[in-house]
C-alpha positions, 0 to 999 in steps of 0.5 A: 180804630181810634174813635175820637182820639180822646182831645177835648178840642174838636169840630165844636171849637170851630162852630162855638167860635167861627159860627154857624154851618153857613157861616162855615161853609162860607169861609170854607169856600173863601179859603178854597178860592185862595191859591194853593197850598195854603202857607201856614197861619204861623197862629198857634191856638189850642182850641178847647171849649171855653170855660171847660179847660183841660186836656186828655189826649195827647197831653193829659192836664186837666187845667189846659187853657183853651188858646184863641190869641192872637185873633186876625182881623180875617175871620177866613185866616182865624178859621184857618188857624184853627183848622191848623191847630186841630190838625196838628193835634191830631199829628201830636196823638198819632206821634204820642201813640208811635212813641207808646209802640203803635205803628204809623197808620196808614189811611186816615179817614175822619167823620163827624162835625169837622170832617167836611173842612 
């Protein structure tokens, strides 16, 4: 059980910078209509609130900038590569736990804000 996982970057970042739920929803459904898989973005963002920087886990350092640059003009591709980039954290936490000795899980499942994208 690892409640939260402790990163300061979450489903909030998404909300704070893509908008509302319907606004949300609405990109959500644009992406799905996209061929699958989806390539990868290529964007590299860190997304942690504005104006609170620092990071907890899984890197520890209190004056971690949030990272939205470079921002595309498709606002369905930047909420993608936001999407990318809090999942690639959440690989980085589970690596960072495997280094310190926990084993690989096994199923995954999410709850909260983000959890519906």
């Amino acid at each position: 059980w690892l409640a939260s996982g402790a990163s300061n970057a979450g489903a909030a970042c998404l909300r704070a910078e893509v908008g509302d739920d319907a606004t949300l929803a609405r990109l959500t459904d644009e992406l799905m209509a996209r061929p699958s898989p989806l390539p990868r973005t290529g964007l590299a963002y860190y997304p942690l609130p504005r104006g609170r920087p620092g990071e907890r886990f899984p890197v520890s350092d209190a004056s971690k900038p949030p990272v939205y640059e470079p921002r595309p003009d498709d606002d369905a591709t930047f909420f993608l590569g936001l999407l990318e980039s809090l999942s690639d954290i959440e690989a980085d936490g589970y690596a960072a736990l495997r280094r310190l000795g926990a084993p690989a899980p096994r199923r995954i499942l999410t709850a909260g804000g983000g959890s519906i994208n």
